[in-house]
C-alpha positions in Angstrom: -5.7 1.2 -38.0 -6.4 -2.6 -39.0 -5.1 -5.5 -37.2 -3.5 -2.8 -34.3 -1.9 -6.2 -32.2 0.1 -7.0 -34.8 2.0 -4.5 -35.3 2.5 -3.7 -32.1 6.3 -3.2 -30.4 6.5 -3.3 -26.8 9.5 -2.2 -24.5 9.7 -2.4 -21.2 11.4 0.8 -18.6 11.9 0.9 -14.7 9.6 2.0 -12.9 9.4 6.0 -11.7 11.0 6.6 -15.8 10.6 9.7 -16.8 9.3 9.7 -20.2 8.3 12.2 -23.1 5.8 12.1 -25.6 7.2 10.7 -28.8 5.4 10.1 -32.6 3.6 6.7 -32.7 4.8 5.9 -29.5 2.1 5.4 -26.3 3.8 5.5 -22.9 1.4 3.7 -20.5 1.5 3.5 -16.4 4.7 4.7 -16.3 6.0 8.0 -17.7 5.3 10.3 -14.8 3.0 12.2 -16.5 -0.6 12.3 -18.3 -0.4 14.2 -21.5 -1.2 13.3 -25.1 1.3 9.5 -25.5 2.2 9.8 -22.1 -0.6 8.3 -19.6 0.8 7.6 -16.0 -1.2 8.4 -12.8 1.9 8.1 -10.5 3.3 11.8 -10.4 1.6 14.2 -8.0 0.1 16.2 -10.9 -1.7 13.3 -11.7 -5.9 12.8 -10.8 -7.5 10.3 -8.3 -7.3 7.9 -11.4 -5.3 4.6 -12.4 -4.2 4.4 -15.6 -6.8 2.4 -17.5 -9.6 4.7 -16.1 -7.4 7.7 -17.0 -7.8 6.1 -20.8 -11.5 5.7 -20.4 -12.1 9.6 -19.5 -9.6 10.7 -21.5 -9.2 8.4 -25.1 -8.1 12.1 -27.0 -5.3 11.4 -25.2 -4.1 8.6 -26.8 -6.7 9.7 -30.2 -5.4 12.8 -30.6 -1.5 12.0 -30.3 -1.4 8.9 -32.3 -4.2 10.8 -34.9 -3.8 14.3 -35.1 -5.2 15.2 -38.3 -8.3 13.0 -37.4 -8.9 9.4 -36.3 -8.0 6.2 -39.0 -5.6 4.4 -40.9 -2.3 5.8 -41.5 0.6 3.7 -42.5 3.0 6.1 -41.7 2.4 5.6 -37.8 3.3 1.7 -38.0 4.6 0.3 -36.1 2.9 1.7 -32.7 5.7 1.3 -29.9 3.8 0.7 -26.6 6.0 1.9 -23.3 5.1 0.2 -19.9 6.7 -0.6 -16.6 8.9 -4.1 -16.2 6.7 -7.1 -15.1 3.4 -5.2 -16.2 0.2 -5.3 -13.3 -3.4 -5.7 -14.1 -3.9 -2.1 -14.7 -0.7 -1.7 -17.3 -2.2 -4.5 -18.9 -5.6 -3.3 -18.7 -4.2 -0.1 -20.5 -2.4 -1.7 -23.2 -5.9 -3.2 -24.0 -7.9 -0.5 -23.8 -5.8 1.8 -26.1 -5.6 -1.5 -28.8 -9.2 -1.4 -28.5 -9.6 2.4 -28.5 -7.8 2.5 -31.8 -10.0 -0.6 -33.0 -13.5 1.2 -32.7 -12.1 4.8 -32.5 -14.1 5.2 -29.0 -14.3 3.8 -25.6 -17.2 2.1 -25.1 -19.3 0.8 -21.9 -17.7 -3.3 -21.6 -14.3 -1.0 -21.8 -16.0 1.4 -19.2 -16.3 -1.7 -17.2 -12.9 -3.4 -17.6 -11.6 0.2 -16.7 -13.8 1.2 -13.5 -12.7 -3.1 -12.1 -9.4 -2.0 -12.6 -9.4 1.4 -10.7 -10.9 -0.7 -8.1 -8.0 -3.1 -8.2 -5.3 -0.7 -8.5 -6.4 1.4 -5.4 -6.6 -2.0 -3.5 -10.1 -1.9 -3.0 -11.5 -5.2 -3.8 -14.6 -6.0 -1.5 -13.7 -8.0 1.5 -17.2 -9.7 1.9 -16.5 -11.1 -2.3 -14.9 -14.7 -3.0 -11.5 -14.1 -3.6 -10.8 -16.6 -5.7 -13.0 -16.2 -8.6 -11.8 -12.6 -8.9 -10.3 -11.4 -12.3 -7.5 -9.9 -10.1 -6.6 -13.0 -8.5 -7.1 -15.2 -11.6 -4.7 -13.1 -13.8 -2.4 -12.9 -10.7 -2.2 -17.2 -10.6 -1.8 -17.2 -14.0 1.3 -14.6 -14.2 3.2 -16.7 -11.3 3.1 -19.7 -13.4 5.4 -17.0 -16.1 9.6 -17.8 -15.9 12.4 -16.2 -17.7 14.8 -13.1 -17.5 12.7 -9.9 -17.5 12.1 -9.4 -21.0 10.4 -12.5 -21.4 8.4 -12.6 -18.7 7.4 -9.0 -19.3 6.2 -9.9 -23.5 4.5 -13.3 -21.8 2.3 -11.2 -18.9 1.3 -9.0 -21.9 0.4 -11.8 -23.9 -1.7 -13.7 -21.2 -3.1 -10.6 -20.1 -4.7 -9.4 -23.5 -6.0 -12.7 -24.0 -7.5 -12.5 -20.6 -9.0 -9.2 -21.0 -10.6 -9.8 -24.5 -12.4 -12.6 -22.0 -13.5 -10.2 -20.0 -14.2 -7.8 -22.7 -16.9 -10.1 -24.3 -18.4 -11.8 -21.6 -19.2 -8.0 -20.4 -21.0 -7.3 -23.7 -22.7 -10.7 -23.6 -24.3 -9.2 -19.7 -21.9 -11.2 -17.5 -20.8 -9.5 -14.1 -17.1 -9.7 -14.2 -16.6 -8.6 -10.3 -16.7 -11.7 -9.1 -18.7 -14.4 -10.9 -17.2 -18.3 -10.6 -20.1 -19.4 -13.3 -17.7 -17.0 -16.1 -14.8 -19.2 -15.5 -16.6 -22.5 -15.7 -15.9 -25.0 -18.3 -12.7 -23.0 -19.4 -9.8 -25.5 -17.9 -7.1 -22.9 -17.4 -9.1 -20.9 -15.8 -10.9 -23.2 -13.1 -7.5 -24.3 -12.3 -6.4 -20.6 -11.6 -9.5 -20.3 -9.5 -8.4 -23.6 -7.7 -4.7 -22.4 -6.9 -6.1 -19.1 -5.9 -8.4 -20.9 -3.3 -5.4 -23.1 -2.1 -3.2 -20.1 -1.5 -4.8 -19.2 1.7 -3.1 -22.0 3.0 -0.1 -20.3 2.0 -1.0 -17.1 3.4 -1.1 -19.1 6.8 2.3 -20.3 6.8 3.5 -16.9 6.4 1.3 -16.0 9.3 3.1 -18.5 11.7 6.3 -17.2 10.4 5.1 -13.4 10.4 5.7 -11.1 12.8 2.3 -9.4 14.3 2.3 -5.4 15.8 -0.1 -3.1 16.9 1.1 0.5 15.3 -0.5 3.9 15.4 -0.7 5.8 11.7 -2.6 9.2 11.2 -5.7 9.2 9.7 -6.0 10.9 5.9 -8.4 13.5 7.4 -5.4 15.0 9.5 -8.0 14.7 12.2 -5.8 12.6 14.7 -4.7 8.8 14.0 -5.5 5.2 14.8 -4.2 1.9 16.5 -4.5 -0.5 13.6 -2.8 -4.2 13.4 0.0 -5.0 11.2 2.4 -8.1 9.5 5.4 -8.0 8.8 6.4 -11.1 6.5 10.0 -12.2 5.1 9.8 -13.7 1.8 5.8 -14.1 1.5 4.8 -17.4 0.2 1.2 -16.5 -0.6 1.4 -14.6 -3.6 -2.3 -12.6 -2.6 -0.8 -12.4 1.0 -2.1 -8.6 0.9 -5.8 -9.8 0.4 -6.0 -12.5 2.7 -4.4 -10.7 5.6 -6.6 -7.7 5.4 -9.7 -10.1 5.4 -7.8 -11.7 8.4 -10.4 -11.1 11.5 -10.0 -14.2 13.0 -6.2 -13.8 13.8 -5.9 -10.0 14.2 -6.2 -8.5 17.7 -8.7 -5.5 16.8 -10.5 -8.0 14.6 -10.6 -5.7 11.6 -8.0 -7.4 9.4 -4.3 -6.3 9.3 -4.1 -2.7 8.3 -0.7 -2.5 7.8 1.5 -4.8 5.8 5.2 -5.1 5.4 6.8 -7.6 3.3 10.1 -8.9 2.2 10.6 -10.0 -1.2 14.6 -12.1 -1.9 15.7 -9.6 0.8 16.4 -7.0 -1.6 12.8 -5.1 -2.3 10.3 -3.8 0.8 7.0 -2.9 0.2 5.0 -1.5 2.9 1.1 -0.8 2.6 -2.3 0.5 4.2 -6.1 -0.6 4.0 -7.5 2.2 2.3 -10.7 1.3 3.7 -9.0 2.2 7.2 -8.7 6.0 6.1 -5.1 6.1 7.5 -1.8 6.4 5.3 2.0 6.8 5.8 2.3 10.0 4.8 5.5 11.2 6.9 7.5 8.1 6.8 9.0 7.3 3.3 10.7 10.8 4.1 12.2 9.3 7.5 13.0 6.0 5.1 15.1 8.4 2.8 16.5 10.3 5.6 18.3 7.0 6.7 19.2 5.5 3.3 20.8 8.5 2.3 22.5 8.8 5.7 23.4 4.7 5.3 24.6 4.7 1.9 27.5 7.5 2.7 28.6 5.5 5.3 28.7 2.7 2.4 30.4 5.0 -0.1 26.7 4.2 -2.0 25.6 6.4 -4.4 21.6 7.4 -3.7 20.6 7.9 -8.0 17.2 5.9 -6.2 15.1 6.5 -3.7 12.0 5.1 -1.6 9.0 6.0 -3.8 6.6 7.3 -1.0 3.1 6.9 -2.9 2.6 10.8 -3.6 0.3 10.6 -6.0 -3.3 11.5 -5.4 -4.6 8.0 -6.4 -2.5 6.2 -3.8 -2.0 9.1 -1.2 0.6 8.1 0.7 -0.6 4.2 1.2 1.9 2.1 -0.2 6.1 2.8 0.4 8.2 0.8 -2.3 12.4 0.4 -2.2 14.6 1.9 -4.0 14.7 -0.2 -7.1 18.6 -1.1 -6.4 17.9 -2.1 -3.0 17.7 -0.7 0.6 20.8 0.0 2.2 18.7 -0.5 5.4 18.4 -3.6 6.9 15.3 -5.3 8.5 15.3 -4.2 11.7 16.1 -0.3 10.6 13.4 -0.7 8.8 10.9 -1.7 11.5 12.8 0.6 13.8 11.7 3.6 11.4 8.1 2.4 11.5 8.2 1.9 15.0 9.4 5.3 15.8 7.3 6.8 13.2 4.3 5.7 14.7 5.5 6.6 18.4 5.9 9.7 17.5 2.0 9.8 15.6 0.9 8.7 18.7 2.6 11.2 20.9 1.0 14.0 19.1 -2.9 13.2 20.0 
């Protein structure tokens, strides 16, 4: 298939769509499923896996949908239709470019190993502490995706854009033997992305105005194991201004009590969407309470004459297991303080049982 980008039609669905495989179509990060044009590592069915490494073990999937009778050029198939999530991440984008390249060379090779395996690592929020934050791929495709306006369309088409162009960057400074991890020397001499390095630096300053304005608890959450639970420190920010508030704060010994960073986060966005999140280095999760969060929505929105057609996505998925809790996607009926209130009670009651 020559010239793949070119021909390339993107759409954009909620997220938590449920989506079935289609001809010349590719349904990526979202879908909730992982079968031949439908790759999504967000359903319980799904592997220990983000989507972009789900692409790197599995490329038949995307090979043998798009190519049944055998892998190359068939003008039949164009244009491809590429499926993702609104406002795509680093690892829908990261998919997108691996399947473009997939059907470039007809294989996945070791650079798109790489780009795949950084990605994972990203996506299951497990970027090394002790690393410079700043000169990160994550946090330099982050700056440069806050700088993107317009309704949801457009700023869904420009993150793919940027995004692409930033992991064909990556792509060949891998094969060339750079370290992509963390590496300050690949960025240099490239304007944009020094700057983004330089924003991502100054956000910390950010990240402690929200701290002044945060609200700091000590909470108990069971441990993954199901061998008892521990006490663990937690934020709870309105609005965040830092936009890498989640990395910053779990780095955060200085201004935690127990030193280890804040565990927990719970943050605010336009007081509409609440994400709530866990360290996964912390071997704890939440497991327990976006069933206590629905419990209440459901019991809210009847006393609203609300309908519930969404509900709080609890993380049950073997890749994230429980550690992050998202909103509904119209909106909590619950306020604030029902929401702390739940987590509050949920952990009381944690505690009570060891």
């Amino acid at each position: 298939m020559e010239d793949q980008k070119s021909q390339v039609i993107y759409q954009f669905v909620p997220y938590g769509k449920h989506l079935e495989p289609q001809k010349n179509r590719l349904v990526l990060d979202v879908g909730m499923k992982t079968a031949p044009g439908v790759i999504d590592h967000h359903h319980p069915q799904a592997e220990k896996e983000c989507t972009a490494s789900l692409i790197a073990k599995y490329p038949h999937l995307i090979l043998d949908h798009l190519y049944p009778q055998g892998f190359g050029p068939k003008n039949e198939y164009q244009p491809l239709v590429i499926v993702t999530h609104r406002f795509p991440d680093f690892d829908a984008v990261a998919s997108i470019f691996l399947a473009l390249k997939l059907l470039e060379k007809g294989k996945i090779d070791d650079w798109l190993e790489k780009i795949a395996a950084y990605t994972k690592m990203i996506d299951s929020a497990c970027l090394p502490k002790e690393i410079d934050l700043s000169s990160t791929p994550y946090s330099i495709l982050r700056t440069l995706f806050k700088k993107i306006r317009g309704d949801v369309t457009q700023i869904s088409l420009a993150r793919i854009e940027e995004g692409l162009t930033f992991m064909n960057f990556l792509y060949t400074r891998a094969a060339e033997g750079y370290d992509i991890y963390e590496n300050r020397l690949l960025f240099s001499g490239i304007e944009k992305y020094e700057r983004a390095m330089r924003e991502a630096e100054d956000d910390y300053f950010d990240y402690l105005l929200d701290l002044r304005h945060s609200l700091k608890i000590k909470i108990f959450l069971p441990l993954i194991s199901g061998q008892g639970g521990k006490e663990v420190d937690g934020l709870i920010v309105k609005n965040p201004k830092s936009y890498l508030l989640k990395e910053w704060a779990r780095r955060d010994r200085e201004n935690s009590s127990l030193k280890q960073g804040f565990s927990f986060l719970m943050t605010n966005i336009r007081n509409k969407r609440y994400i709530l999140g866990v360290d996964p280095q912390q071997k704890i999760y939440l497991r327990g309470l976006g069933d206590l969060l629905n419990q209440k929505e459901e019991i809210k929105r009847k006393e609203q004459g609300r309908t519930f057609n969404y509900r709080w996505y609890e993380g049950n998925c073997p890749f994230f297991n429980y550690r992050i809790i998202d909103s509904p996607l119209d909106g909590s009926s619950l306020s604030h303080q029902e929401i702390i209130d739940t987590l509050l009670s949920f952990s009381q009651n944690i505690k009570s049982q060891y």
